[in-house]
C-alpha positions in Angstrom: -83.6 86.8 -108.3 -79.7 86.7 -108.4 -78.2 89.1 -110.1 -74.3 89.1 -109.7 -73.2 92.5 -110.9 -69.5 92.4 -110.6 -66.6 91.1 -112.5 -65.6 88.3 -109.8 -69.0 86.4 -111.2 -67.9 86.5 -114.7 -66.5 83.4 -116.2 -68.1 81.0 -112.6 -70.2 78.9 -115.3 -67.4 78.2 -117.0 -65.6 76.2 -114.8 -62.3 77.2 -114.8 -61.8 78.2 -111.5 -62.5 74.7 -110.5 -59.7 73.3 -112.8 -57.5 75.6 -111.6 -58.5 73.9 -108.1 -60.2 77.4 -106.4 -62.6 77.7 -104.1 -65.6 79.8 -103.6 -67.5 81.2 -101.0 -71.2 82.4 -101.8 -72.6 84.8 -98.9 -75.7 86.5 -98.6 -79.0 87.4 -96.7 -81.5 84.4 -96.7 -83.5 83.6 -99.7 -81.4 85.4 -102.1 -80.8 82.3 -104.1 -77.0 80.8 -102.9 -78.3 77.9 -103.1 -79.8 78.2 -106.5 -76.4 79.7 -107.4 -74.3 76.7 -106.2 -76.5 73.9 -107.8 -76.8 75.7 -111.2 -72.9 76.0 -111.2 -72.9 72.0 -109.5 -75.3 71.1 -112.2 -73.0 72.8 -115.2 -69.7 71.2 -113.4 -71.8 67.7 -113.8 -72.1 68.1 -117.7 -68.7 69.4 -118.0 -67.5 65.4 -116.6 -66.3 67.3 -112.9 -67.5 64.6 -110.2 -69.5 66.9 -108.0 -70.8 66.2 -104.7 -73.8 68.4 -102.9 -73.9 68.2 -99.1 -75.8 69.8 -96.8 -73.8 71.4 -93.5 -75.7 70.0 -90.6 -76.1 66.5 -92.6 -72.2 66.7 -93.4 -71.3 67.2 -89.6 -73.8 64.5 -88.4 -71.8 62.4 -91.1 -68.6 63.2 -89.7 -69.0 62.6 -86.5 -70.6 59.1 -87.1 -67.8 57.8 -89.2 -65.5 59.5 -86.2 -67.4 56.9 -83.7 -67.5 54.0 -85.9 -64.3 53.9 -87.2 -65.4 55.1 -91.1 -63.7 58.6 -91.0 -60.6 58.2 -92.7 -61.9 56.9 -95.4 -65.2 59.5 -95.8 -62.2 62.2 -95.4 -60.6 60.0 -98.1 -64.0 60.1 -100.0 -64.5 63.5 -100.0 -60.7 64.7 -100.9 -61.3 62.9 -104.2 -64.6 65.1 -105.6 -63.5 68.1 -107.4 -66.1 69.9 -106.6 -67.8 69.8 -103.0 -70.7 71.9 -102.2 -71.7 72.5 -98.7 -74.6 74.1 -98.3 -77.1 75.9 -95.1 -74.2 76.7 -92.9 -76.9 78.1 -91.1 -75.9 81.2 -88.2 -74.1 78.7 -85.8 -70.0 79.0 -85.3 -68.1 76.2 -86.3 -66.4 74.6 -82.9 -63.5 72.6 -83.2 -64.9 69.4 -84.0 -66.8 70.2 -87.1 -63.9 73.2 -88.2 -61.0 70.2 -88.2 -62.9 67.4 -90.8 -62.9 70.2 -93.3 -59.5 71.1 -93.2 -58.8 67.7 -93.0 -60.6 67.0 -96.1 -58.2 69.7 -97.8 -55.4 68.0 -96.9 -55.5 65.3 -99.1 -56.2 67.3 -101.7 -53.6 69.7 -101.6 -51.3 66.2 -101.2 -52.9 65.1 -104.5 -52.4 68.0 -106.4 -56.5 68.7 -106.3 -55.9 71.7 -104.2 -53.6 74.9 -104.3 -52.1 76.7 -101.2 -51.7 80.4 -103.0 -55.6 80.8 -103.2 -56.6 84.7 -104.1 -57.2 85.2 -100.0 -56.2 84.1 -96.6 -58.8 81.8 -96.0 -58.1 79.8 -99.7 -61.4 80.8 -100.8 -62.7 83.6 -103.5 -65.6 85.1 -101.8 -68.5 85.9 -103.9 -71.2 87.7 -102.6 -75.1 87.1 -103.4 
């Protein structure tokens, strides 16, 4: 089970912290229920009318990097920029390498163009950091 015992978990479920166009970051050993964690708050964004889209990592990149060849990428950048909420789940252990790090900051861009993303997020990286 997932307990989150500190005050950075309060007020998640509420959804504010996606209006006010955060991020967040959900770490943790294996089978502590990130996951879980990420589709219950996907699932509560759903019924509060946020367009939500779930992704796994290795999927996403495979994605990516067919668009890339066949000439689809702006567009699935474009595609993804739009959802307010974007989960991207089992990161798994491997480091990202250049070619999968640059489609994700890409697909901040546009939202930070569009007014769906803020650059004075809480830390360096834009993210709030939860941990599991």
């Amino acid at each position: 089970m997932l307990v989150i015992a500190n005050r950075r978990g309060v007020g998640l479920a509420g959804g504010d912290w996606i209006r006010q166009h955060g991020s967040l970051l959900i770490t943790g050993p294996a089978g502590v229920g990130k996951s879980w964690l990420a589709c219950a708050l996907g699932h509560k964004a759903c019924r509060d009318d946020v367009s939500v889209a779930y992704h796994r990592a290795p999927r996403l990149f495979a994605t990516l990097a067919q668009a890339r060849d066949e000439g689809r990428y702006a567009r699935l950048l474009k595609a993804l920029a739009r959802v307010e909420l974007l989960i991207i789940d089992d990161w798994g252990p491997e480091k990202l390498d250049d070619t999968r790090r640059c489609p994700l900051a890409n697909a901040r861009s546009p939202r930070a163009a569009g007014g769906r993303a803020r650059d004075d997020e809480p830390d360096a990286a834009g993210r709030r950091e939860l941990p599991a």
